[in-house]
C-alpha positions, 0 to 999 in steps of 0.5 A: 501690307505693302502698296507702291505709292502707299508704304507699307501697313501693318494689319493685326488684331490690337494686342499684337499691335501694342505688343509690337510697337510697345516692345520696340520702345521699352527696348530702345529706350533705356534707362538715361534716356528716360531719365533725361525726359523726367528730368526735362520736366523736373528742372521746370523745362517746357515739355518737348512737343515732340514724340518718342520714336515718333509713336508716343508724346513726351508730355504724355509719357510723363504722365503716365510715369507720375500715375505709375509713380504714385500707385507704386508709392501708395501701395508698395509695388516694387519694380526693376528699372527696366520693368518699371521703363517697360510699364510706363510705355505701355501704358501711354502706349494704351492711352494713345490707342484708346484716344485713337478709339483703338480697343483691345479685346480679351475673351471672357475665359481668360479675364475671368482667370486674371481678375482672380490674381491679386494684380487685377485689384491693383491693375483696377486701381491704376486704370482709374487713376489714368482715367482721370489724369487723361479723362478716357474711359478704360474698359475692363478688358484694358484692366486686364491687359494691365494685369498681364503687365503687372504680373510679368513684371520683372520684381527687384529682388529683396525690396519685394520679397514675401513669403505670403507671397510666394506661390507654394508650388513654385517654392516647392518646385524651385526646392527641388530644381536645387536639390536635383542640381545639387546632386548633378554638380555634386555640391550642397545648395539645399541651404543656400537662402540666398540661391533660393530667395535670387530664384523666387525672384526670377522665377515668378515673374518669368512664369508668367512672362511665358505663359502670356507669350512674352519675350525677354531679351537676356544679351548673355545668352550665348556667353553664358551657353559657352562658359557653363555649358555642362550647368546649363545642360543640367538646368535645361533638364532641371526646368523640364522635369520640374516645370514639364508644362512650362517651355522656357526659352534659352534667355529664360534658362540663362538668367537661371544658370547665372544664378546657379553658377555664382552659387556653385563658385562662391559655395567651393570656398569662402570668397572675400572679394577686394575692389578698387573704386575709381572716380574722376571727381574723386573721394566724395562721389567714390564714397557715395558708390561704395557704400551703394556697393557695400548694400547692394553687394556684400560679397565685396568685402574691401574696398579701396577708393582712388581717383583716375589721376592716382590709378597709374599708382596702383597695383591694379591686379591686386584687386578682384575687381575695378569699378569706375564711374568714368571710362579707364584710358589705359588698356589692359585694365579690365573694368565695369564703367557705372553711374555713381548712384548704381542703378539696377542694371549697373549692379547686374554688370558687376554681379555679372563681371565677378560670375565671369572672373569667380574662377581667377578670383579662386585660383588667386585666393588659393595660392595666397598663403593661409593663416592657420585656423584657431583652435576652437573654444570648446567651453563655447560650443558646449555652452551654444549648445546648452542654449539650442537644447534649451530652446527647443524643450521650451518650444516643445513643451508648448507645442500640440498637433 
């Protein structure tokens, strides 16, 4: 509503409201920022009286983030970082409007289907543990729009991956959405666990997120349209023939086709990937990020550490890919600026980076000479199979349906 003399207001039902202002913070506030008002708070700095975007308390947010901390520790909730960011601000978002006596409403229908998911139990848990560090009362409606939050939230891959947890329709659909563009691409990915598991990961979440009407921002979007068009193509078809009551929006659809196009580029020939790490303070702090690299990343098979006064030495196009904590000064080196602690959304930038450079990185391995391949141990292989045949008369002696 807009009135000369008045500004302008803005008039909706309470979801959509909170949807709205909570979107826009957890959009704009990243992750060094948020780190920033936590740290204020750890080094024993009075809390800044003032509000984040002008909606929500810095001393509130803090808050809400230790809450949140806590459950997550106690009962082993795993979150992205921005997943994590995106929780904390609606959360103290809801607090805010309920203090204001803003209350969201929920049909009886749709609460009732929430309180069957196994996020209610823990949505339930976290309302009582905000009720006591703000002294409000929640209403289970709340517990339920936590619920939605919780069960669309991005999950950081490998930390929270359990098989009891996985939804058996999604598996088998996300079996067949890999089958089906196995045979459109013409390359085995049946058996790449890997694929898979990177898949149920995103794909759970995302569901979700759809389903509850929830947007996700994926800035590579139309990067990834023009590189993998034809991937993309057979994915959209993929989605839609094995997903038929789900609509997944193109930002959906390219996080799936990263996924699939690392895949199809690693699986066309055994990549070992070299990478030259670059750090202003030098060895201590290059070190620390390699061996973050080297648990986040395995598909990184050498690393070379230098710091930025030694790099103007070095052959720089000898390395598959450069990663550096601080920026490069000289042009024409194509490199991915990180933190040395290598945070989720640093990873993503280099998973990203090496997607978009697979196929310099496989024309340069295949003109490199190759050794020739020992003559296999033969004795070897018969004994291995000896061992498997064993193996399985043992299980099947014991096994009865």
């Amino acid at each position: 509503i807009r009135k000369r003399g008045y500004g302008i207001e803005l008039r909706g039902p309470e979801d959509a409201k909170r949807k709205i202002v909570g979107n826009l913070m957890a959009d704009k506030l990243d992750v060094q920022q948020f780190l920033e008002t936590i740290e204020m708070n750890i080094k024993g700095k009075n809390e800044a009286p003032e509000k984040i975007f002008g909606v929500v308390s810095r001393g509130k947010l803090l808050k809400a983030e230790k809450v949140l901390f806590q459950m997550k520790e106690k009962y082993g909730l795993s979150l992205s970082d921005s997943a994590y960011i995106a929780l904390v601000v609606h959360l103290t978002f809801a607090i805010e409007r309920i203090q204001l006596g803003e209350m969201i409403n929920m049909n009886e229908e749709e609460l009732a289907d929430l309180k069957r998911t196994k996020e209610f139990e823990l949505a339930l848990a976290l309302a009582k543990a905000l009720e006591d560090a703000f002294h409000v009362k929640i209403p289970e409606a709340e517990a339920g729009y936590i619920t939605m939050h919780l069960r669309s939230a991005n999950k950081s891959f490998k930390i929270d991956y359990r098989a009891e947890d996985i939804e058996l329709d999604t598996a088998l659909r996300t079996k067949k959405l890999i089958d089906f563009i196995s045979q459109k691409t013409g390359m085995n990915l049946t058996s790449n666990h890997s694929l898979y598991e990177g898949l149920i990961a995103h794909l759970e979440p995302a569901i979700i997120r759809i389903k509850e009407k929830m947007s996700v921002h994926n800035p590579l979007t139309e990067q990834v349209k023009k590189d993998y068009f034809l991937l993309y193509m057979a994915i959209e078809e993929g989605v839609e023939t094995f997903f038929p009551e789900i609509r997944f929006p193109d930002e959906e659809i390219a996080f799936i086709v990263l996924h699939f196009g690392s895949a199809l580029e690693m699986s066309k020939q055994k990549v070992d990937i070299s990478a030259l790490v670059i750090c202003s303070s030098g060895i201590g702090s290059s070190k620390m990020l390699a061996s973050r690299l080297k648990k986040e990343l395995p598909e990184i098979a050498s690393f070379e550490i230098s710091s930025l006064m030694e790099l103007k030495t070095k052959n720089t196009g000898a390395y598959d890919i450069i990663v550096s904590t601080v920026p490069i000064p000289y042009e024409n080196i194509d490199c991915v600026t990180v933190s040395p602690l290598l945070d989720t959304e640093d990873v993503k930038q280099i998973k990203h980076q090496l997607t978009r450079k697979i196929p310099l990185i496989l024309r340069k391995k295949r003109m490199a000479p190759k050794k020739p391949e020992p003559f296999p141990d033969m004795l070897q292989i018969a004994r291995e199979i000896g061992h498997y045949s064993a193996g399985i008369q043992q299980i099947l002696s014991h096994f009865t349906v």
